[in-house]
C-alpha positions as CSV (number, residue, x, y, z in Angstrom):
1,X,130.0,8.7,69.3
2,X,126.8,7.7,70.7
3,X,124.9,8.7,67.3
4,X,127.2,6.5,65.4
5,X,126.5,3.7,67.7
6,X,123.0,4.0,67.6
7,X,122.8,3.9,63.8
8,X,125.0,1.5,63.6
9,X,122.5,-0.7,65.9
10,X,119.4,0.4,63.6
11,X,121.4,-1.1,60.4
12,X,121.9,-4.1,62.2
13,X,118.4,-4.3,63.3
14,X,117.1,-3.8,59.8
15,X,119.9,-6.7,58.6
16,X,118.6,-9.4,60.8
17,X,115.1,-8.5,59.6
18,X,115.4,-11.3,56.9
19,X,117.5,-13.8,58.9
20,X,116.3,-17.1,60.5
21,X,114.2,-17.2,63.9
22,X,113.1,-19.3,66.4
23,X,109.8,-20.5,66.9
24,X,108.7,-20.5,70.5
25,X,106.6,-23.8,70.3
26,X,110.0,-25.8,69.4
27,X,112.8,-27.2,71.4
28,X,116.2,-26.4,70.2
29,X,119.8,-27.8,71.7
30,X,120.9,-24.9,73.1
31,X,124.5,-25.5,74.4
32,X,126.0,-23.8,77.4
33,X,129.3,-23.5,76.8
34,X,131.5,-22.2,78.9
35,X,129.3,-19.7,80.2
36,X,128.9,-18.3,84.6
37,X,125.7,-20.6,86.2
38,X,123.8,-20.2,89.5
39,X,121.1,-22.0,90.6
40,X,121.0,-25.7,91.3
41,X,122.9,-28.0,88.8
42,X,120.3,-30.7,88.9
43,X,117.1,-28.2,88.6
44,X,114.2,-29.1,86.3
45,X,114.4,-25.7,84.1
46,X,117.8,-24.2,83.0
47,X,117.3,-20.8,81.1
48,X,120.1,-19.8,79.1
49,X,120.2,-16.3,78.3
50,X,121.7,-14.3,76.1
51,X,122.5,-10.8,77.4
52,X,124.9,-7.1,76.9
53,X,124.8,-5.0,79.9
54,X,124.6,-1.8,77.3
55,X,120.9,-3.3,76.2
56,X,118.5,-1.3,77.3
57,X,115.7,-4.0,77.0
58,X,118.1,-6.3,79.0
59,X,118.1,-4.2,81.8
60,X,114.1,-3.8,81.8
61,X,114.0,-7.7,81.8
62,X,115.7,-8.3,84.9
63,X,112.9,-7.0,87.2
64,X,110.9,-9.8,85.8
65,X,113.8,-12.0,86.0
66,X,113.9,-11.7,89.5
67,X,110.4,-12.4,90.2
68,X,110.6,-15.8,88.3
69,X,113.0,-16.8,90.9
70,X,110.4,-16.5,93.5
71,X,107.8,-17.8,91.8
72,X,110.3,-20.8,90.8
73,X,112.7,-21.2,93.8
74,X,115.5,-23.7,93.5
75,X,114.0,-24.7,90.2
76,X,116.0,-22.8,87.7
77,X,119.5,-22.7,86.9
78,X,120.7,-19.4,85.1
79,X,123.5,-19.8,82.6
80,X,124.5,-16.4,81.5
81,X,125.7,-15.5,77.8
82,X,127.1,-12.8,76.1
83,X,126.3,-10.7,73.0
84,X,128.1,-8.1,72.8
85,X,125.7,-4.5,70.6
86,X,129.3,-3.2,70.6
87,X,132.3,-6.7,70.2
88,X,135.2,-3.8,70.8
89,X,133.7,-3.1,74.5
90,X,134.1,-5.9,76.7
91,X,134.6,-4.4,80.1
92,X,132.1,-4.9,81.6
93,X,131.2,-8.5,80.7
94,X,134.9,-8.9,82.0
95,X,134.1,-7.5,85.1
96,X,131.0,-9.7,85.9
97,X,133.1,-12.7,85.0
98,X,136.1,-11.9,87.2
99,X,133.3,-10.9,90.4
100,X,131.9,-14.5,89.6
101,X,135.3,-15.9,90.0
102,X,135.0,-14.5,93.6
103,X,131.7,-15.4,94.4
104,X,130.3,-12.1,93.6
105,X,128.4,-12.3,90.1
106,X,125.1,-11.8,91.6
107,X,125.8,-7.8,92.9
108,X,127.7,-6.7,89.8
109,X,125.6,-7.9,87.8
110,X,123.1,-5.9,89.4
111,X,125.4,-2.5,89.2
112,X,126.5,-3.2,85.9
113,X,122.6,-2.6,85.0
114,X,122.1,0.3,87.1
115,X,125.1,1.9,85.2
116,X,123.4,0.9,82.0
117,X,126.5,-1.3,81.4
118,X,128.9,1.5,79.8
119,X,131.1,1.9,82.6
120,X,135.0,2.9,82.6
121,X,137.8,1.2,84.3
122,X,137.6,3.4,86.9
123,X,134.3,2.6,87.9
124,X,134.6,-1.0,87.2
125,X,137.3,-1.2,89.7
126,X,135.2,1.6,92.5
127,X,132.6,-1.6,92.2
128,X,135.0,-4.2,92.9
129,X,136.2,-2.2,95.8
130,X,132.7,-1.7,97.2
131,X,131.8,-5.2,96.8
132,X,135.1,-6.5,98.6
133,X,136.6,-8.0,96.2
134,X,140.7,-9.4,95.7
135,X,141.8,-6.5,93.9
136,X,144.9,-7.2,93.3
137,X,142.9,-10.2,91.3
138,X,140.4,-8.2,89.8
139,X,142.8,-6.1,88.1
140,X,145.0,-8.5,87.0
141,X,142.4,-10.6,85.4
142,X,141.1,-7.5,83.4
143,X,144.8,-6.5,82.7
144,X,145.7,-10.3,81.2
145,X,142.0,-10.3,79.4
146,X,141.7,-13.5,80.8
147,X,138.0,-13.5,80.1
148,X,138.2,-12.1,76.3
149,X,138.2,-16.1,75.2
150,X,135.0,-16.5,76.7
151,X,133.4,-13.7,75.8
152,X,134.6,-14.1,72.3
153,X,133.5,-18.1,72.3
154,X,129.7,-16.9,73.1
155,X,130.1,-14.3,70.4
156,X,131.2,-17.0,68.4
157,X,128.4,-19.8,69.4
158,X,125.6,-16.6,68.9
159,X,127.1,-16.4,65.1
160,X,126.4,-20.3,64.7
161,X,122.9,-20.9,66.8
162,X,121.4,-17.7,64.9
163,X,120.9,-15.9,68.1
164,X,121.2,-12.3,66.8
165,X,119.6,-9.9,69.8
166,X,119.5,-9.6,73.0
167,X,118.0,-10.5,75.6
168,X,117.1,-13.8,74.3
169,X,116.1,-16.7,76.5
170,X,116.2,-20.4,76.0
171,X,114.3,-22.3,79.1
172,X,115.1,-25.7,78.5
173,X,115.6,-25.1,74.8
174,X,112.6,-23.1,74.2
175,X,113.3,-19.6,73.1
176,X,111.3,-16.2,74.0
177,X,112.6,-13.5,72.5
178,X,113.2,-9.9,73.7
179,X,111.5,-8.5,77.3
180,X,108.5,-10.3,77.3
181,X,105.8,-10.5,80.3
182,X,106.3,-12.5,83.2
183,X,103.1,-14.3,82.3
184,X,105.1,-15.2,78.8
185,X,108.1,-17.0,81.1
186,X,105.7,-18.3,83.4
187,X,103.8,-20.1,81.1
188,X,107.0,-21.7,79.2
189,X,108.2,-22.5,82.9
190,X,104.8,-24.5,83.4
191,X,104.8,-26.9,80.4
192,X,108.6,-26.9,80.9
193,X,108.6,-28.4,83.9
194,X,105.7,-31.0,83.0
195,X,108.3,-32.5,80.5
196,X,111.3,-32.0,83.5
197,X,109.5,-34.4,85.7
198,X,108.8,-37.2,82.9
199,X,112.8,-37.0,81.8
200,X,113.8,-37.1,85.3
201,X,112.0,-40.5,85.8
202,X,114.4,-41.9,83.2
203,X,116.9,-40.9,85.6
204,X,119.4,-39.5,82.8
205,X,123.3,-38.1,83.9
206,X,122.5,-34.5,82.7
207,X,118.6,-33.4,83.1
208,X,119.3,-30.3,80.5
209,X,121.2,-32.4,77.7
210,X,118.2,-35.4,77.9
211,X,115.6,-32.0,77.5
212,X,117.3,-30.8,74.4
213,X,119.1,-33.6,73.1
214,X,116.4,-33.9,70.4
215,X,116.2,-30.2,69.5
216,X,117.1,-28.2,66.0
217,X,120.4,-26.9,66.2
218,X,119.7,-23.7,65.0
219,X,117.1,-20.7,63.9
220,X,115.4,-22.0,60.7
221,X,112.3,-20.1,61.1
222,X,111.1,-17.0,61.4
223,X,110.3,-15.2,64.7
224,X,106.9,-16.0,66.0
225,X,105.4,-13.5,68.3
226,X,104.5,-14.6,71.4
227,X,100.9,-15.5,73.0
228,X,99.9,-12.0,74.3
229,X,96.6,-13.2,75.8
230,X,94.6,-10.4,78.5
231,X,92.5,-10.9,80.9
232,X,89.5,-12.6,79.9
233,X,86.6,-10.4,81.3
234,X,84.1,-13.0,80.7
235,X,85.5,-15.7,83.1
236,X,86.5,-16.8,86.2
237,X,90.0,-17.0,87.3
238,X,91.7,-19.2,89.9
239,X,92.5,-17.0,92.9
240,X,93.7,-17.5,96.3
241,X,93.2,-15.0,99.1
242,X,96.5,-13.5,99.5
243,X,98.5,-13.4,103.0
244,X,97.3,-13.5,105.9
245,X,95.3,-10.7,107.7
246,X,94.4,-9.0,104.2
247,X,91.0,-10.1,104.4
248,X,87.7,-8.3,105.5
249,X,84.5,-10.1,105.9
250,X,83.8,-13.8,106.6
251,X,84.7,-17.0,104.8
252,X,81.1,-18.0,103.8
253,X,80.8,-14.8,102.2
254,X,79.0,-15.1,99.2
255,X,80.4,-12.9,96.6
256,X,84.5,-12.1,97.2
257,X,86.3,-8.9,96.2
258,X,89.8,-9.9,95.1
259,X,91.6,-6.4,94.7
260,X,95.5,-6.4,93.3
261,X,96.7,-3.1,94.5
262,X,99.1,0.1,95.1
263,X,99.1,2.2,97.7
264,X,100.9,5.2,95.6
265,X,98.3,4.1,92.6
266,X,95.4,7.3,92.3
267,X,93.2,5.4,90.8
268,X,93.6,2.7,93.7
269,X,93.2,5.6,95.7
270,X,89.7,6.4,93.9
271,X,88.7,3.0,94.5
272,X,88.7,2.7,97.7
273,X,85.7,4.3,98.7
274,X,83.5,2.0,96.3
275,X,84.9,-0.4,97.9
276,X,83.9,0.9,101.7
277,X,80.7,1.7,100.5
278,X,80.4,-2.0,99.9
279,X,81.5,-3.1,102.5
280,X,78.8,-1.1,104.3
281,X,76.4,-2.0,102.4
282,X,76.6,-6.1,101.8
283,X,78.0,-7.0,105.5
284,X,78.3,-10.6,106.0
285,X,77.5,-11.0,102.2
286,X,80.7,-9.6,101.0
287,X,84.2,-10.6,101.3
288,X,87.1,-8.2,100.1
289,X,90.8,-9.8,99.6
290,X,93.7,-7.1,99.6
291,X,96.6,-8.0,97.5
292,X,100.1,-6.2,96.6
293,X,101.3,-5.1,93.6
294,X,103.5,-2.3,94.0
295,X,104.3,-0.6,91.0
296,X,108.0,-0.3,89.7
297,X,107.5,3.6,88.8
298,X,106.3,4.1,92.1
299,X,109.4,4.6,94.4
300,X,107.3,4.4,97.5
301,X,104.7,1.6,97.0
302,X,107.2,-1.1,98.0
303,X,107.9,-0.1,101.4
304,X,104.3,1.0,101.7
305,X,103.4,-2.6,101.1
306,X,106.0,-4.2,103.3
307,X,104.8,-1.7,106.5
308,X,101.2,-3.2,105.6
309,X,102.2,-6.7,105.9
310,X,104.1,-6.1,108.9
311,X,101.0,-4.7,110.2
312,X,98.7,-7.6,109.6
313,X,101.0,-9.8,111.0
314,X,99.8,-7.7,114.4
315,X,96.1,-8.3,112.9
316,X,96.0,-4.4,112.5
317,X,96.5,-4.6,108.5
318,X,92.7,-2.8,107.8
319,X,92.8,-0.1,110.3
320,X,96.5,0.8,108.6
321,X,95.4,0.3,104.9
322,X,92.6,2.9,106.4
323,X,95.4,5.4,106.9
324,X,97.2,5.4,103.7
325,X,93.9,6.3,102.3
326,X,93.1,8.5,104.4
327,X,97.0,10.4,104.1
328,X,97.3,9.1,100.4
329,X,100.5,10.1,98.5
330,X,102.2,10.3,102.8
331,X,104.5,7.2,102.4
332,X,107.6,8.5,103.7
333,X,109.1,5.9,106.2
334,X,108.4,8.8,109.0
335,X,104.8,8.3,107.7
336,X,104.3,5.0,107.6
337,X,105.5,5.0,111.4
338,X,103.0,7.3,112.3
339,X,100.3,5.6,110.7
340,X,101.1,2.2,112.7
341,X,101.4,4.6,115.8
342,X,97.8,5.5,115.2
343,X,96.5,2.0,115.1
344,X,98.5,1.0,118.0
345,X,100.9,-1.5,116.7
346,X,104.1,-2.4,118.5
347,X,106.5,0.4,116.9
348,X,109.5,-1.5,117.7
349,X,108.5,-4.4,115.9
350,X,107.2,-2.9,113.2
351,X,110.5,-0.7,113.1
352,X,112.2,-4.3,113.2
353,X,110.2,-5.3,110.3
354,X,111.3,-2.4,107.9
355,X,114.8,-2.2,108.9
356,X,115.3,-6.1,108.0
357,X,112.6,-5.2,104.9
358,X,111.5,-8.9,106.6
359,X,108.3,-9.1,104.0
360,X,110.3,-7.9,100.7
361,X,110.2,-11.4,99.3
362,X,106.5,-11.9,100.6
363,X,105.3,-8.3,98.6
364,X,107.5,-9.5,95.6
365,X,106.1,-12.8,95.2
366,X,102.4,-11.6,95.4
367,X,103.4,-9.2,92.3
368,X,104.8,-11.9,90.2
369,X,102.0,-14.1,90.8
370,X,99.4,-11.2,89.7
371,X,102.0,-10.9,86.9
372,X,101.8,-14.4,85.8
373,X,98.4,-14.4,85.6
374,X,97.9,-11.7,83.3
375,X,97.3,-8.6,85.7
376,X,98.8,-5.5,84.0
377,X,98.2,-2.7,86.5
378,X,96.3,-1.4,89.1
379,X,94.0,-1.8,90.4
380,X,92.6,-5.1,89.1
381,X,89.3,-6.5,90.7
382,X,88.5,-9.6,90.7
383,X,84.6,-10.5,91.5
384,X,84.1,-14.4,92.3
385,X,87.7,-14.8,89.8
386,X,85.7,-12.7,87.3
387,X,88.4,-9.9,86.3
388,X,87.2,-6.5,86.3
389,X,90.2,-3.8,85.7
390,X,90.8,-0.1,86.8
391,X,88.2,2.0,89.2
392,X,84.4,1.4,89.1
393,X,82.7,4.3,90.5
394,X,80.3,2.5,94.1
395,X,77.1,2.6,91.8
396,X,78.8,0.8,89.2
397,X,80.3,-1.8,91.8
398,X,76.9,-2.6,93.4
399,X,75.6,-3.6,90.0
400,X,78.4,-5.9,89.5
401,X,78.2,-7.0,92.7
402,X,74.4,-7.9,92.4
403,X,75.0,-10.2,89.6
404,X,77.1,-12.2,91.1
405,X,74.7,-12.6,94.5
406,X,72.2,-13.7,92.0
407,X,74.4,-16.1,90.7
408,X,75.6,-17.4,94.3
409,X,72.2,-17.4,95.5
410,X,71.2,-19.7,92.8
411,X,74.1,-22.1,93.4
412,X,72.2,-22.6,96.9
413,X,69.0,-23.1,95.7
414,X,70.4,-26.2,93.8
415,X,72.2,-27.6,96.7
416,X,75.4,-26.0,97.3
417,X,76.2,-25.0,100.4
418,X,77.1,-21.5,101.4
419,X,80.5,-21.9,102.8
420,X,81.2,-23.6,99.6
421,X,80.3,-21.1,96.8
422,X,83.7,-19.4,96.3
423,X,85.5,-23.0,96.2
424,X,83.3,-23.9,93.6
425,X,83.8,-21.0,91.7
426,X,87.6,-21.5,91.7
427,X,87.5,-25.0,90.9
428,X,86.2,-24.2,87.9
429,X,88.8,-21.0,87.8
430,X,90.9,-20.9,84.7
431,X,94.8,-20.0,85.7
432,X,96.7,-20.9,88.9
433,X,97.5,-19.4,92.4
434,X,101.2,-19.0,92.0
435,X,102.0,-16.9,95.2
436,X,101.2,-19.3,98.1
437,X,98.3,-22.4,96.3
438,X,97.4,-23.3,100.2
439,X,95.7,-19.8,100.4
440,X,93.5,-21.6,97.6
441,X,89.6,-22.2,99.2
442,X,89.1,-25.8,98.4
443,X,85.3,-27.5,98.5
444,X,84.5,-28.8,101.9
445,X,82.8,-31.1,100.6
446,X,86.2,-32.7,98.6
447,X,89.0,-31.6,99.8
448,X,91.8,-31.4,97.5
449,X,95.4,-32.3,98.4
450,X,97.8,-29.7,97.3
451,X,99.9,-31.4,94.7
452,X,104.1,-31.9,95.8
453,X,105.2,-28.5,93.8
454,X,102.2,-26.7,94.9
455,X,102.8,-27.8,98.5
456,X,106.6,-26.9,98.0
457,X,105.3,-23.3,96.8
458,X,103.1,-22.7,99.9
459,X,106.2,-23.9,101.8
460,X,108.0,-21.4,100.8
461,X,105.2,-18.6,101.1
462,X,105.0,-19.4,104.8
463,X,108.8,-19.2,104.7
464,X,108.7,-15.6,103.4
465,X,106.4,-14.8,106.1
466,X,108.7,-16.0,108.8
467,X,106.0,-18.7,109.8
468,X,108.1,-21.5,110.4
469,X,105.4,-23.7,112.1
470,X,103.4,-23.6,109.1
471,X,105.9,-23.8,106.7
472,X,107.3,-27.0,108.4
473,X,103.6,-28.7,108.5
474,X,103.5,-27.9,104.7
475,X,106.3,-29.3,104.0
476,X,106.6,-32.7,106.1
477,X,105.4,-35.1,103.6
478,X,107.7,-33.7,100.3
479,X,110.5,-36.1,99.6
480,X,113.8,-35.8,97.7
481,X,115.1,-33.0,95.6
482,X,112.0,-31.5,95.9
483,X,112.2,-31.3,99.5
484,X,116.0,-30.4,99.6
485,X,114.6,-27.1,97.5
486,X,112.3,-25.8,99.6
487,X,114.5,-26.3,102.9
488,X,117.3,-24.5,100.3
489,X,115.4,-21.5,100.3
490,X,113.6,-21.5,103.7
491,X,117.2,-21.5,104.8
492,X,117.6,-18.5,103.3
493,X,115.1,-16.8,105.0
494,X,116.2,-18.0,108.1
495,X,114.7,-21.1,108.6
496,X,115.6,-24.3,109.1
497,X,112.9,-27.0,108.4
498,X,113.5,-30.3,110.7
């Protein structure tokens, strides 16, 4: 059965070959229907996705999914479609709609995935029970069908619009096709919400129907592959320096070491003594910025990344990152606890820290944001925004690292002041600090006021970080919705911004 299956999904594949596409440049009216929503109702990007819980690429996709919501917090509103691969099995779309009618979309939606979406009865209904739901309810909705009409009225609305795989997106009418990079949804997200914030000036009764009121009604193209631009070795990129306590050297440094890394990564692992030896060797001359990006085929690297961020908050986040080196491929929670033992942190609140995973969010969004920007894996160096990607052996590091002194030191013999060479650098930085933009060095000498959505970003950062003062300072001066976002998602976190 599951041979027929799959060549009946490779004939279909090959029959939609020669059939219309959409063009990812181009808005098209891309009705909701009928179709489950979170998110705000009156947020500047609505994504409507088409989805199957059997689709393999779907399920990769949501990982990236979920980091747009930090990224984009209170900003999107998800509507959620379905295309079936197979129309005669619609359990499990069933069962996601009948948890939503409870409140509960969001976890079986999640265990749906995990179960790659081909689960019986029997385990549809274990789910429901685990997730507390009315069974009496659940079952009888599933028993009545009574969400076959709305499956089949997506199915239906797919057949007319041309949308014939899955996943595809629309973010405020503007399709991406298939399980593309987060930097691909980020960049959509970014022009998207440029035209959000001109509509909403107009003031219109539905935000999403003014955005695609003018769009083509269906596929009339072919599909255009999507912008896959990498890292551009040759220059600089925007960069902030990450959270707080990751850094080692001072803030006039002239040359700074931006590192996205993994504590499970062995070639991060290899790294890291070209990056002491540095250290050593420039002092005061060299700055190095630590920042996360635990790798999803690493089972450990999360949690690893978490302890470290619980152990800067104690200002001890150097002497740890020492002992995961030093123990590497040790990241057991017993060994993480021994490790902040040894650097003589408080082991009840760093027990505290794990067992509420209190820096999850904080980990997450530093990933996405390396993600967004074009960083593929690990590690990924960044000298004065200049990318530099996978190990470089110490001899090879001091060479790079000489260039850019000569560079700095030149910038200073023309006038620029020393404290004031990596903000100059950035300023001229191509791509944007999408984690926390107040971590951003700005020129002394001009200091830059964060705009409202980049100071509704670092808002929520601090949030994450369970630094209510800050994030309250940040976010005084925002206004309307935007303000009622950010204290929406501080909330969550557990605090409540006056």
């Amino acid at each position: 059965m599951r041979w027929v299956l799959i060549a009946s999904l490779v004939l279909a594949t090959s029959a939609r070959a020669d059939r219309p596409g959409f063009d990812p440049k181009v808005v098209y009216k891309m009705p909701r229907g009928s179709a489950y929503r979170e998110g705000p109702a009156d947020a500047p990007i609505t994504i409507v996705e088409w989805s199957d819980y059997a689709c393999g690429f779907c399920n990769r996709v949501q990982g990236t999914l979920d980091h747009l919501t930090r990224l984009y917090p209170g900003q999107i509103r998800w509507v959620h479609r379905t295309l079936l691969l197979d129309e005669d099995y619609t359990l499990a779309a069933e069962a996601s709609l009948a948890a939503a009618a409870q409140g509960k979309y969001r976890p079986m939606h999640g265990r749906l995935f995990a179960l790659r979406g081909r689960v019986t009865r029997p385990e549809a209904e274990l789910i429901a029970r685990e997730l507390g739901l009315d069974m009496i309810r659940f079952r009888g909705e599933l028993d009545a069908g009574t969400y076959k009409a709305q499956i089949a009225a997506d199915m239906r609305d797919a057949q007319k619009l041309g949308v014939t795989g899955t996943p595809t997106f629309f973010i405020n009418g503007r399709p991406i096709n298939g399980n593309q990079s987060l930097k691909v949804f980020a960049d959509v997200i970014d022009e998207e919400l440029g035209r959000a914030q001109a509509a909403q000036a107009k003031k219109p009764a539905d935000l999403y129907e003014a955005l695609v009121a003018g769009g083509k009604p269906a596929a009339d193209t072919q599909n255009a592959e999507h912008d896959r631009t990498e890292l551009d070795p040759k220059v600089p990129y925007r960069m902030g320096l990450g959270l707080p306590g990751h850094q080692l050297g001072p803030d006039d440094a002239l040359v700074t070491i931006v590192v996205w890394s993994d504590f499970e990564c062995p070639y991060c692992n290899a790294a890291a003594p070209a990056l002491a030896h540095a250290h050593t060797k420039y002092g005061d001359q060299l700055r190095i910025v630590f920042r996360h990006f635990p790798l999803s085929f690493h089972p450990d690297s999360q949690l690893a990344a978490e302890a470290a961020v619980a152990a800067a908050e104690q200002g001890k986040f150097w002497p740890f990152y020492e002992q995961i080196w030093k123990h590497f491929g040790k990241l057991a929670r017993s060994d993480l606890e021994s490790y902040a033992k040894a650097v003589g942190l408080d082991l009840a609140k760093f027990k505290t820290a794990l067992d509420e995973r209190r820096y999850y969010d904080a980990v997450a969004a530093e990933q996405a944001a390396a993600e967004a920007l074009g960083v593929q894996g690990t590690p990924t160096m960044f000298l004065n925004g200049q990318p530099i990607v996978g190990a470089r052996d110490a001899a090879d590091l001091d060479r790079m690292i000489d260039g850019h002194l000569d560079s700095a030191k030149n910038a200073i013999a023309h006038g620029i002041k020393k404290s004031d060479v990596y903000s100059l650098v950035m300023s001229m930085g191509k791509g944007e600090e999408r984690a926390d933009p107040s971590a951003l060095p700005t020129n002394v000498g001009m200091k830059i006021e964060l705009r409202p959505e980049e100071r509704g970003r670092a808002a929520v950062a601090a949030c994450r970080r369970r630094d209510g003062m800050r994030a309250a300072t940040l976010a005084d001066p925002l206004t309307g919705e935007l303000k009622k976002r950010v204290s929406s998602v501080c909330a969550g976190e557990g605090i409540d911004l006056p």
